[in-house]
C-alpha positions as CSV (number, residue, x, y, z in Angstrom):
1,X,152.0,-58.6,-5.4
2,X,148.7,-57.6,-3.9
3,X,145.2,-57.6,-6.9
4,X,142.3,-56.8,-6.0
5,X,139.2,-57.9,-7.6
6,X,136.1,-55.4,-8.8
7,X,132.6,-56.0,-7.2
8,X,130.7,-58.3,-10.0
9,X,127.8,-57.1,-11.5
10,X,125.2,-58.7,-8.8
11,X,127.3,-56.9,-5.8
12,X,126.7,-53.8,-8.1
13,X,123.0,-54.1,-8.4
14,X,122.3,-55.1,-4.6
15,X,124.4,-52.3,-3.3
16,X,122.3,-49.9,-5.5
17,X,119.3,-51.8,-4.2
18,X,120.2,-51.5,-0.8
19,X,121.3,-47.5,-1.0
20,X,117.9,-46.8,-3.1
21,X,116.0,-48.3,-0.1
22,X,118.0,-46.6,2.7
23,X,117.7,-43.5,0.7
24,X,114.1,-43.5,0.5
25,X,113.8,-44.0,4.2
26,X,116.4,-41.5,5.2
27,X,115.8,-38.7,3.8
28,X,112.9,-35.9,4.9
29,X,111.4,-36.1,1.5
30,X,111.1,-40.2,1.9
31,X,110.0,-39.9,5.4
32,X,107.5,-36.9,4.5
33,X,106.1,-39.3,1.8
34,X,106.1,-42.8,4.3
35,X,103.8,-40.6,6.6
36,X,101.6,-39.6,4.2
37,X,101.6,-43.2,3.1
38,X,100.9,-44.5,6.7
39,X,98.0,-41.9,6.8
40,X,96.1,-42.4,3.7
41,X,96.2,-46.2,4.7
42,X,95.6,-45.8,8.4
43,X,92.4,-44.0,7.2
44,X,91.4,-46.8,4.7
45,X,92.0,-49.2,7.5
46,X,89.9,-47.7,9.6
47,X,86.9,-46.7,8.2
48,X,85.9,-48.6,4.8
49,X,88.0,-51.5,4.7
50,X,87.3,-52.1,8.8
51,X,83.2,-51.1,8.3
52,X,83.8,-53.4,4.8
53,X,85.0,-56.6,6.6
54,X,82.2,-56.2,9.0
55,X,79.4,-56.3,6.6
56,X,81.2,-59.1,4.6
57,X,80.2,-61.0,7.9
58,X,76.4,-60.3,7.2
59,X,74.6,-63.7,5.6
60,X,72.4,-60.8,3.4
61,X,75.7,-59.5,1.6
62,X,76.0,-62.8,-0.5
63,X,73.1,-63.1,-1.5
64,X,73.0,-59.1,-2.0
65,X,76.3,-59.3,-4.0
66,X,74.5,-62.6,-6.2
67,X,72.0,-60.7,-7.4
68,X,73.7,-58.0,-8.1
69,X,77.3,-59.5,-10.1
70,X,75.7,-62.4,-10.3
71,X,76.0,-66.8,-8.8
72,X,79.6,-67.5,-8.2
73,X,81.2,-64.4,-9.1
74,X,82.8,-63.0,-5.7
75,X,82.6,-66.5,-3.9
76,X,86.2,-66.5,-3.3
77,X,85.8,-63.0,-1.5
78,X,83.6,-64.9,1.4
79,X,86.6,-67.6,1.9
80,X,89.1,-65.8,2.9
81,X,90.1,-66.9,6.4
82,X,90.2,-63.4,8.1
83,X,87.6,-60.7,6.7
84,X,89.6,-57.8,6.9
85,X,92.0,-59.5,4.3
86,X,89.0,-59.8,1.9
87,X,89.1,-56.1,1.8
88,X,92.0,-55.5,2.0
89,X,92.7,-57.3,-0.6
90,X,90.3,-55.7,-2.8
91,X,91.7,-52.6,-2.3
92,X,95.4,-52.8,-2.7
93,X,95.1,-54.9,-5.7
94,X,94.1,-51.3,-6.9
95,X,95.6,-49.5,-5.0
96,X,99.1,-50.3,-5.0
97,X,99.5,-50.2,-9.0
98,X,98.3,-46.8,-8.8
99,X,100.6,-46.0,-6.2
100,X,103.6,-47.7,-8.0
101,X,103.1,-45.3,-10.7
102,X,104.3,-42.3,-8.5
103,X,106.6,-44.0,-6.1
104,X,108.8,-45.2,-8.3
105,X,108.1,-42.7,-11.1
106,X,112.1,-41.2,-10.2
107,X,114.3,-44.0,-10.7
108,X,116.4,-42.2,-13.3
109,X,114.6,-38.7,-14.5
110,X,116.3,-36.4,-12.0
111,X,120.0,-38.1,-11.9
112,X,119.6,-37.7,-15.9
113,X,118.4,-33.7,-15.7
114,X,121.5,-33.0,-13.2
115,X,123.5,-35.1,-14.9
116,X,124.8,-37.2,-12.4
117,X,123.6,-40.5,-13.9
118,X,127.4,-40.0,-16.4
119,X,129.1,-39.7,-13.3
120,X,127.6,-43.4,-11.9
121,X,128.0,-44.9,-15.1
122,X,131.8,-44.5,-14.7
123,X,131.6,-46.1,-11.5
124,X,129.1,-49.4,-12.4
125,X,127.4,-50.6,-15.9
126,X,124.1,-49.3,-16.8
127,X,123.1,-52.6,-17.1
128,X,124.0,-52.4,-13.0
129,X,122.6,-49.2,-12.7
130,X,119.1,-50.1,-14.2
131,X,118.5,-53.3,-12.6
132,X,119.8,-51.9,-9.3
133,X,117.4,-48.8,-9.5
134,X,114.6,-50.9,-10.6
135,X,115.3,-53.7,-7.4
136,X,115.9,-50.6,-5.2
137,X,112.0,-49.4,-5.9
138,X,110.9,-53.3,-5.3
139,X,112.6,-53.1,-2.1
140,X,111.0,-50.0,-1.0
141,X,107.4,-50.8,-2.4
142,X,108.0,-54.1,-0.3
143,X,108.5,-52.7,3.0
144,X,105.5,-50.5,2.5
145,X,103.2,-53.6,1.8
146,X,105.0,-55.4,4.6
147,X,104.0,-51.9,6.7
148,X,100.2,-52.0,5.7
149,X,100.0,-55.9,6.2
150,X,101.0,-55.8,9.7
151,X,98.7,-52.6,10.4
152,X,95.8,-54.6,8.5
153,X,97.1,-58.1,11.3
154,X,96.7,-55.5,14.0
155,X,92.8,-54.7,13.3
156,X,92.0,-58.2,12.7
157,X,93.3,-59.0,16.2
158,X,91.4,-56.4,18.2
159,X,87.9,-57.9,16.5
160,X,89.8,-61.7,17.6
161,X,92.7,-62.5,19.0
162,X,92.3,-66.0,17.7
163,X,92.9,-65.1,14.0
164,X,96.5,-64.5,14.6
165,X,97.7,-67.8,12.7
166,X,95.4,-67.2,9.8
167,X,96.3,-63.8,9.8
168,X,100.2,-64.2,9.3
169,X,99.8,-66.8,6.5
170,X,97.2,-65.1,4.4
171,X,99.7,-61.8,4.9
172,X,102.3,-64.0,3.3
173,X,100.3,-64.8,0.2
174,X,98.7,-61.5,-0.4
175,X,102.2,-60.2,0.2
176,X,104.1,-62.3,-2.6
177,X,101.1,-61.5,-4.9
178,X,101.0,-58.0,-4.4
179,X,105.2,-57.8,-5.3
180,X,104.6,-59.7,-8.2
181,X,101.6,-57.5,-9.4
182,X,103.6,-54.4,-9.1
183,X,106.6,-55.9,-10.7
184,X,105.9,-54.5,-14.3
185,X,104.5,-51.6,-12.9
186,X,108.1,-50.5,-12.1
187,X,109.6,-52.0,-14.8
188,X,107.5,-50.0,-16.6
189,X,108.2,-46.5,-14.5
190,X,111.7,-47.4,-15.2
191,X,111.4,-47.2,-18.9
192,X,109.5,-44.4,-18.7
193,X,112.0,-42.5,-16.3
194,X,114.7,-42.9,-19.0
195,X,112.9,-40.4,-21.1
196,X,111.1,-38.3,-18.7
197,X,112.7,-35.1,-17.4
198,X,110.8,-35.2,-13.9
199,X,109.2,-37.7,-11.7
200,X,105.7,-35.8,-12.8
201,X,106.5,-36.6,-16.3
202,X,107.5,-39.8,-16.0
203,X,104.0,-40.3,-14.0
204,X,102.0,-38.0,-17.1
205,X,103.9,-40.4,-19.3
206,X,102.5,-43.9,-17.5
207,X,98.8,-42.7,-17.5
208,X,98.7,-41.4,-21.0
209,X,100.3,-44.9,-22.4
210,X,97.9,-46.9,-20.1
211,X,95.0,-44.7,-21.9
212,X,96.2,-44.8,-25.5
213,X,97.2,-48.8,-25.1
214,X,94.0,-49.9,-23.6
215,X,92.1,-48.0,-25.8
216,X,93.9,-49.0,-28.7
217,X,93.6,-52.9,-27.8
218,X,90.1,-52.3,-27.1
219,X,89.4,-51.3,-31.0
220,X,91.1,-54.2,-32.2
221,X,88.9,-56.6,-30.1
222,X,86.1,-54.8,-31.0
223,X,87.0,-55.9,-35.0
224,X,88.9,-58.5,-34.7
225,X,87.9,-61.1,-31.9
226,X,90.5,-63.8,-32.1
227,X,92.9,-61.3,-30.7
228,X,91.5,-61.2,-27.7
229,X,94.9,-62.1,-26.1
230,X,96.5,-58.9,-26.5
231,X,94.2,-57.9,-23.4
232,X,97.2,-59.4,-21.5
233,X,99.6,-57.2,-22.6
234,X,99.3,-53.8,-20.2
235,X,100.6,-54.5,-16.9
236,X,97.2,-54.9,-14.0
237,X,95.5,-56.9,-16.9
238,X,94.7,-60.3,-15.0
239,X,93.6,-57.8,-11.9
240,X,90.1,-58.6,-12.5
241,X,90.4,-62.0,-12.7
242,X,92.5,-61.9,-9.6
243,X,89.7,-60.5,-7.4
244,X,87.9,-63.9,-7.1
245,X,90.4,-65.7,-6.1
246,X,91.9,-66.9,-2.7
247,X,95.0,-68.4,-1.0
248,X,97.2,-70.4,-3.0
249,X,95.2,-70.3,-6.0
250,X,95.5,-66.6,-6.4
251,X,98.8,-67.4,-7.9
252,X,97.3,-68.9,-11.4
253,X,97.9,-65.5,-12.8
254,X,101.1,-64.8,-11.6
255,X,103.5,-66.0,-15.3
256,X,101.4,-62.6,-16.4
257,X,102.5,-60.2,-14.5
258,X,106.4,-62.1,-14.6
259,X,106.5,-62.7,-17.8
260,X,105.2,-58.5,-18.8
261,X,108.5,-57.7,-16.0
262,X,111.0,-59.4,-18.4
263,X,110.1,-58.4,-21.4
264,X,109.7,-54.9,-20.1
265,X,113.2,-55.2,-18.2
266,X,115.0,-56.5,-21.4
267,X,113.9,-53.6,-23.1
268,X,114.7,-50.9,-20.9
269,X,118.2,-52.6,-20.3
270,X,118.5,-52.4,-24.4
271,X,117.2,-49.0,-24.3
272,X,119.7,-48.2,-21.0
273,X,122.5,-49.4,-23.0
274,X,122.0,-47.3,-26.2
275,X,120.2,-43.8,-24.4
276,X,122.3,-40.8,-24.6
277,X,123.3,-40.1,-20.7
């Protein structure tokens, strides 16, 4: 007598991973956005972060940037092995969180308006469902780093052809860094996307909560001091500290931004579980 045994729960979630990424790419509305992605990066490439790196080379800019942020405080930004990662750097760090917010802003608001999300509950878990969705949008955000990383390799070969080495491990490390950055950022948009109707809402939603929170946390350090740790709360909060910071040891503030993802994933699976599909 033939049986047959049911995907477990981690085939589940990497198929869904795997279809969210191939989905993305696929279709026009994915490829429309990927070009406009490309674009908007080609021209940051190619104007400030390319005309940036170049000045980063001038011996006044160190001294200007002393005076003006003060000793010490963007040293690491003249140690980076290749200048156009310096910038680079800089900017996605921004950048990227910002773009997170949109990109992955429809992970389950439009299934749940059409209705379709009963339909794939009967055919996985929603515990499936929401950590497939969520690894889907990690995948797709990390091809698009992967795609701006090798444009950002190109430029800093055709200045020298001798920074190829350096170039590929320092893409490495701001690659890791940058996934892990954005990894409560889409927890986050996940969350939100269970209560949104729309990908715009879900998106209105994130910026109104980053607002209120950070406000909010600001007024309680403002009276009471000692509580200064709830700065690391929000999701992007060790940004600032990350921008001085180079190679390996950029990853001291990496248990933030991990540690923000699972307690934001545990609630949206709790909230997944009980939410009215």
């Amino acid at each position: 007598m033939d049986s047959t045994t049911s995907p477990s729960t981690l085939t589940h979630i990497w198929l869904l991973a795997k279809y969210e990424l191939t989905k993305r790419f696929t279709n026009k509305s994915g490829m429309i956005s990927l070009i406009a992605f490309m674009l908007i990066w080609a021209i940051l490439l190619l104007y400030p972060i390319k005309s940036a790196s170049e000045f980063i080379m001038q011996p006044n800019f160190k001294d200007f940037t002393e005076a003006l942020f003060g000793p010490g405080s963007l040293r690491h930004l003249f140690e980076w092995p290749v200048e156009e990662f310096a910038v680079f750097w800089l900017t996605a760090l921004y950048l990227f969180p910002m773009f997170s917010i949109f990109i992955a802003a429809d992970q389950f608001s439009s299934d749940k308006q059409r209705g379709s999300l009963r339909f794939l509950t009967l055919r996985v878990s929603r515990s499936s469902l929401f950590f497939g969705r969520f690894l889907g949008q990690m995948f797709i955000q990390l091809m698009l780093i992967i795609l701006t990383l090798l444009a950002t390799i190109a430029l800093a070969l055709s200045r020298d052809i001798s920074l190829l080495l350096p170039s590929i491990t320092t893409s490495l490390i701001v690659m890791v860094n940058l996934v892990i950055v954005l990894l409560p950022y889409t927890a986050a948009m996940a969350v939100l996307s269970l209560h949104a109707n729309s990908a715009r809402q879900a998106s209105i939603f994130a910026v109104i909560l980053w607002a209120v929170v950070s406000i909010f946390i600001a007024l309680i350090n403002m009276n009471f001091p000692q509580l200064s740790w709830l700065n690391w709360i929000l999701p992007g909060s060790q940004i600032g500290n990350l921008i001085n910071t180079q190679g390996l040891g950029s990853f001291v503030y990496a248990p933030i931004p991990l540690l923000q993802t699972v307690v934001i994933l545990f609630a949206g699976k709790v909230l997944m579980s009980r939410s009215a599909l």
